[in-house]
TIMI-767297 format. One line per field, with one value per residue (C-alpha): z, y, x. Coordinates in Angstrom, 2 decimals. Example, Ala and Ser with C-alpha at 12.3 -4.5 7.8 and 13.67 -1.06 7.14 Angstrom:
# TIMI-767297
up (7.80  7.14)
north (-4.50  -1.06)
east (12.30  13.67)
***
This chain:
# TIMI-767297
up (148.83  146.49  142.88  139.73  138.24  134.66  131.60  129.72  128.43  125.23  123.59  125.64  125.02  124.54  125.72  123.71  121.85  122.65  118.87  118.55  121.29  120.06  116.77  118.41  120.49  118.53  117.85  121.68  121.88  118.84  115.84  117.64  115.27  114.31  111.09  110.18  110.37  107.48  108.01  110.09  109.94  112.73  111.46  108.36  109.47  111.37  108.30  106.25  109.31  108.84  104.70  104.99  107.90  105.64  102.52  104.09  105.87  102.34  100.84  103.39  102.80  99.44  98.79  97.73  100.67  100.24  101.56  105.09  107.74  111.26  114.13  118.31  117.65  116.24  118.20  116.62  113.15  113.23  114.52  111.50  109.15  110.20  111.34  108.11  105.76  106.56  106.98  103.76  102.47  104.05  102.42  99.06  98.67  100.62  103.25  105.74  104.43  105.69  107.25  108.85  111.28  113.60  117.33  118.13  117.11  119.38  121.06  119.00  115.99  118.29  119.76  116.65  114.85  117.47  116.99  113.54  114.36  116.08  113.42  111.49  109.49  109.98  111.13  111.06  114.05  112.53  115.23  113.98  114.34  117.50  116.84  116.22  112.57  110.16  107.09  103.39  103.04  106.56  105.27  102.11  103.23  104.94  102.27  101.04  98.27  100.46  102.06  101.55  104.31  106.09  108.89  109.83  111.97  110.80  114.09  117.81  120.23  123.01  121.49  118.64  115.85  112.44  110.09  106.30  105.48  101.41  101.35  102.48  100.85  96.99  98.21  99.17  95.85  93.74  94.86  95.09  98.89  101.14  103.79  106.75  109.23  112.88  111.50  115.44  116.20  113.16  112.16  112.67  113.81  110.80  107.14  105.25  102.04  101.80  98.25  97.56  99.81  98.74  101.96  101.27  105.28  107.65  111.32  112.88  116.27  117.33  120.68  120.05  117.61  120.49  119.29  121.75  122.51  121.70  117.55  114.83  111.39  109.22  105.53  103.01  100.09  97.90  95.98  99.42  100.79  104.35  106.16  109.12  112.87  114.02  112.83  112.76  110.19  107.01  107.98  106.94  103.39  105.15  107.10  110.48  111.68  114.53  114.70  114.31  117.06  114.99  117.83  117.99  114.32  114.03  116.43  115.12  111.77  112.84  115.29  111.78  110.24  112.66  112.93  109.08  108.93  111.56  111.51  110.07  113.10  115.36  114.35  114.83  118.22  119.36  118.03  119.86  123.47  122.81  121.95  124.91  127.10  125.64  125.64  129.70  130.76  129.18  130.98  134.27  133.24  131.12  131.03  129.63  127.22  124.55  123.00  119.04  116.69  117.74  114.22  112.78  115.34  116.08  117.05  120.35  121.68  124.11  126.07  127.58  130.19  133.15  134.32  138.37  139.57  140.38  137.99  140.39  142.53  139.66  138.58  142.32  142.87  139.67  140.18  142.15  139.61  135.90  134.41  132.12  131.60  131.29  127.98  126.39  128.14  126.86  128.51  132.27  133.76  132.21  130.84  127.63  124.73  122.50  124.69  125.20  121.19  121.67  123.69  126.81  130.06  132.36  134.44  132.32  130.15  133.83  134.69  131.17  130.67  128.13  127.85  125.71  125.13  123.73  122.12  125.56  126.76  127.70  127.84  131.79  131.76  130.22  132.75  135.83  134.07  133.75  137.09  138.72  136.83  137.89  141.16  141.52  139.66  141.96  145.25  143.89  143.21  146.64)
north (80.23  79.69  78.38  79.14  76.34  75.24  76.26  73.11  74.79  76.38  75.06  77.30  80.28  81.64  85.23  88.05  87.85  90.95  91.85  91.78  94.09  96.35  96.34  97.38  100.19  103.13  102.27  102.47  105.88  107.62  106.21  106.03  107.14  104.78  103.17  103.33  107.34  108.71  112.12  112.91  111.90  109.73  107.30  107.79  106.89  104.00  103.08  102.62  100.65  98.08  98.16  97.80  94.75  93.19  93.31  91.70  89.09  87.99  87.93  85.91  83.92  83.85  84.75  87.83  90.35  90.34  86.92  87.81  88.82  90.20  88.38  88.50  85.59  81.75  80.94  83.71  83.04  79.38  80.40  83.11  80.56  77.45  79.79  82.34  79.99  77.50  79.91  81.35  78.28  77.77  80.61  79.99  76.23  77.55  74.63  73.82  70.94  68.36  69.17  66.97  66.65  64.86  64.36  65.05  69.22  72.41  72.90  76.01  73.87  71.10  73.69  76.28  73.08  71.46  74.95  74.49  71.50  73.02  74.86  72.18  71.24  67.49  67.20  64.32  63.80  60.77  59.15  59.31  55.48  54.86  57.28  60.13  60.39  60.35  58.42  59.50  56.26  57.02  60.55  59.60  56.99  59.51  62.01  62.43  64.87  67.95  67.77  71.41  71.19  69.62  70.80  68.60  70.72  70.85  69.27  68.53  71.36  68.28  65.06  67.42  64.68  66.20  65.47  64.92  68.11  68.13  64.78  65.85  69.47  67.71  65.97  68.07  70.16  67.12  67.26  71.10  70.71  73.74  72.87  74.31  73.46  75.11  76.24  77.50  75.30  74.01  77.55  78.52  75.38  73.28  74.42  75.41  76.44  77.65  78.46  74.87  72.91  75.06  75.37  77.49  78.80  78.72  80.22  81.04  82.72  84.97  84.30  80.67  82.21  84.71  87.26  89.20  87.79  89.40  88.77  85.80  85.74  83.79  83.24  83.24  81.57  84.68  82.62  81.39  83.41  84.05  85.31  87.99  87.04  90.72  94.16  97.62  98.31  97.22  96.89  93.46  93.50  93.56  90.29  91.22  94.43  96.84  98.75  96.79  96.70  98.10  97.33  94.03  93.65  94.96  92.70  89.37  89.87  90.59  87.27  85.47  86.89  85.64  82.08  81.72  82.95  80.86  77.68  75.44  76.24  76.41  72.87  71.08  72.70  72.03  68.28  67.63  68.24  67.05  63.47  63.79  64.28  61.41  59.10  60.23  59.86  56.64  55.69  56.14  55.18  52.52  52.06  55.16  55.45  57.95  59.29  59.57  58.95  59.82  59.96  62.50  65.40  68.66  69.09  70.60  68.21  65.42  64.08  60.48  58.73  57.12  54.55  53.10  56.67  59.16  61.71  64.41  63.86  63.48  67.13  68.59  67.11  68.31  71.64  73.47  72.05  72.34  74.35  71.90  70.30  67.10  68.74  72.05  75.25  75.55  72.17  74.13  70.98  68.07  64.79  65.45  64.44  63.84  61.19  59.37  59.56  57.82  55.11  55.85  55.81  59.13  58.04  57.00  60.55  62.48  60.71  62.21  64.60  67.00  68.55  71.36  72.93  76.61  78.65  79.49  76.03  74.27  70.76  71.58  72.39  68.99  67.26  68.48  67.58  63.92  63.92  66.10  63.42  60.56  61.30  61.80  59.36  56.55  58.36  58.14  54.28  54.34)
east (290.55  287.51  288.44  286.59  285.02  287.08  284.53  284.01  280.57  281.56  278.62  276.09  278.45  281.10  282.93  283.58  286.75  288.97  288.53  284.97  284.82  287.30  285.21  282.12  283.83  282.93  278.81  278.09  279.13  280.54  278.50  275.03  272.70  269.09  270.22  266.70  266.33  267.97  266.98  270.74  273.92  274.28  271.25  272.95  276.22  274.93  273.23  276.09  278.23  274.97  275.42  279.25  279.50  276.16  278.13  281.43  279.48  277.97  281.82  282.75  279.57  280.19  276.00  274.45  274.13  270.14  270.07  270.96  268.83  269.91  268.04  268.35  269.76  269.42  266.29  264.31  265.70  264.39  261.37  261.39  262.41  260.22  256.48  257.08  257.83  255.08  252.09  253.24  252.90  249.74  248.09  249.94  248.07  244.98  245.72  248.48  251.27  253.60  256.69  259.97  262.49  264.50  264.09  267.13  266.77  267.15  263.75  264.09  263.27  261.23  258.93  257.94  256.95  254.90  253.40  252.46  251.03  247.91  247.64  246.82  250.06  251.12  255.07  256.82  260.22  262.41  264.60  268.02  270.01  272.06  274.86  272.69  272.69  270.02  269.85  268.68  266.68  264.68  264.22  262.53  260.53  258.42  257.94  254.33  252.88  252.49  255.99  257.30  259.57  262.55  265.06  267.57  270.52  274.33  275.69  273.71  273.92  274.46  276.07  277.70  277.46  277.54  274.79  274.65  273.61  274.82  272.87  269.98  269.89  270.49  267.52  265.24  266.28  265.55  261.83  261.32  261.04  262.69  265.60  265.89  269.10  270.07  273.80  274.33  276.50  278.09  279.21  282.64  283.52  283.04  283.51  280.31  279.99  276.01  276.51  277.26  274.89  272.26  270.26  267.54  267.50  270.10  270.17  273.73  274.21  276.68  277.11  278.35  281.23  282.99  280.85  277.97  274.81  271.21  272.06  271.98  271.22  268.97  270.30  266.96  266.68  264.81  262.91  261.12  258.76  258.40  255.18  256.60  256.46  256.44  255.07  256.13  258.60  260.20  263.91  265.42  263.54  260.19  260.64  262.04  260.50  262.58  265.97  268.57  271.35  274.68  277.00  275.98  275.74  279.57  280.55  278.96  280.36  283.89  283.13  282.36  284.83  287.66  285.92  286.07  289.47  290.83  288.51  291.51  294.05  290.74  289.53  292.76  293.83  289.63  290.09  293.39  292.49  288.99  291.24  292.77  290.39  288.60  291.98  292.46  289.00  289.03  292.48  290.99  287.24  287.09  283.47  281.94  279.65  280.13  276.63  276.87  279.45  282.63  283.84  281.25  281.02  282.21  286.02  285.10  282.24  282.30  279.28  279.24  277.33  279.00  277.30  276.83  276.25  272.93  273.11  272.17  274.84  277.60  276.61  276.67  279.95  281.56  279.67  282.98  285.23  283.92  281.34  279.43  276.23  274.05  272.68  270.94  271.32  267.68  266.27  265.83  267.38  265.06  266.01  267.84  265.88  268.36  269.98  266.00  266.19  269.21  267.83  269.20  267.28  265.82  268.65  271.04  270.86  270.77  274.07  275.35  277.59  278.64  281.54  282.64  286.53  286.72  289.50  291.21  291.09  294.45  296.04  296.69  292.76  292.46  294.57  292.34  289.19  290.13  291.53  288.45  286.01  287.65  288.02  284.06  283.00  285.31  283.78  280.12  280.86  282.53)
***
């Protein structure tokens, strides 16, 4: 009889909680309406839904509802964030600036910038130190006059370390520059308190948080501007054109929602069988190599390289067993990047892996991951 592989891939996704799908019941069927026509009762209908989950979403927030955006999802909001801001920059100076990050960010972040470059702007990537995390001091040593902008991410969608995002935020507010940080994977798993950090743009994703996929959000600062990617409409203040999805919508806020309510209980039960699977692994492998600090990163994150085995034939020998990954659901199987930044070798970060634990995930799960990994990794070494 064929098994189902154990997720240990939470980072990539995660399913539908039972109550975000009971919360989106209704606006697939009964409450269909365009939120954008107003001329009827179902758009209007569907309008308020929109206007009521916006306004608890900025409670819970703690920020003024006008802030918040609706996107397909955290990709599009960086590219929102990182392209509008900077070419309404451009056109506010009369000249493209400089703008920084870390090599270590989502391509989502990597690739809209390398964008920007042939457009003229100048961007610097800093490579973080050997445990993945940036410092202040290597952050302003590279700021120049026309530095407008920095995005550094809350925590790695691979190695899951957690950067200093207050730290860098009170600096970029000390010298008028605008921060940008990936929140995707940081959100609902850590605590954030936006109002506090001040980050003038953050991008959160609702299918990491059990909510559905195909929605995100990208918090604005409103005294930034931000030049629009698409055309067509005014919805979203004028900055994100096109109907907006109220199932979805309904169903990432009440995903937010539950994350924020329960991040406390969520975060110690994550942490705790992320230990020990870490303390097991390292029972029966001694020699692993964990990849960033294991001290600042998220509660559910793990990813290691194991070293005197082909990468390739690690993954298609864990394949049956565990659903997990060498690194970004968005790298289509390449090297990781983050682990080069890191130093390591093509082969050493292709005989990586990362593992991720979710909600559902159980101590018995644990047990036959450590065992399951073992037990390849000692047949690969023969």
């Amino acid at each position: 009889m064929k098994t189902t592989p154990l997720a240990f891939d939470y980072q990539s996704t995660t399913p539908c909680s039972e109550e975000v799908m009971k919360a989106m019941a209704p606006y697939w069927t009964e409450v269909w309406g365009n939120p954008s026509s107003k001329q009827n009762r179902l758009g209007l209908n569907a309008s308020a839904a929109i206007t009521v989950a916006r306004d608890k979403l900025a409670a819970l927030l703690d920020i003024s509802s006008q802030r918040l955006i609706f996107t397909s999802g955290a990709t599009e909001a960086n590219n929102l964030a990182l392209l509008g801001h900077a070419r309404a920059k451009a056109l506010e100076y009369g000249r493209p600036g400089h703008l920084i990050t870390i090599s270590t960010e989502h391509n989502s972040v990597i690739q809209p910038l390398r964008q920007l470059e042939k457009e003229g702007f100048r961007v610097t990537e800093l490579t973080p130190n050997s445990d993945g995390i940036i410092t202040l001091d290597s952050l302003m040593n590279v700021f120049s006059e026309d530095t407008f902008l920095v995005s550094v991410m809350v925590a790695n969608n691979e190695i899951g370390v957690l950067q200093p995002i207050s730290e860098i935020a009170s600096l970029c507010k000390s010298r008028g520059i605008t921060f940008h940080s990936d929140a995707a994977q940081g959100f609902g798993n850590v605590p954030i308190d936006f109002k506090k950090i001040g980050i003038d743009f953050a991008s959160i994703s609702g299918h990491k948080i059990y909510g559905p996929k195909g929605i995100g959000l990208l918090i604005v600062n409103e005294t930034c501007d931000v030049m629009p990617l698409q055309w067509g409409g005014n919805q979203e203040n004028g900055i994100r054109a096109g109907t907006l999805p109220v199932p979805l919508v309904i169903g990432f806020v009440k995903a937010a929602e539950l994350a924020i309510e329960h991040l406390d209980v969520h975060y110690k039960y994550l942490k705790d069988l992320r230990d020990q699977l870490w303390q097991g692994l390292n029972n029966e492998i001694p020699d692993l190599t964990i990849n960033g600090s294991l001290e600042r990163r998220l509660p559910n994150n793990l990813n290691f390289t194991v070293g005197g085995v082909i990468g390739s034939r690690l993954h298609k020998q864990l394949r049956p067993l565990l659903s997990c990954s060498s690194g970004s659901a968005c790298s289509n199987g390449s090297p990781s990047h983050v682990l080069i930044s890191l130093g390591r070798t093509t082969q050493q970060a292709e005989a990586s892996l990362r593992l991720s634990i979710g909600r559902s995930t159980t101590l018995s799960n644990i047990e036959i991951a450590v065992q399951a990994i073992s037990n390849v990794v000692v047949k690969l070494r023969g």
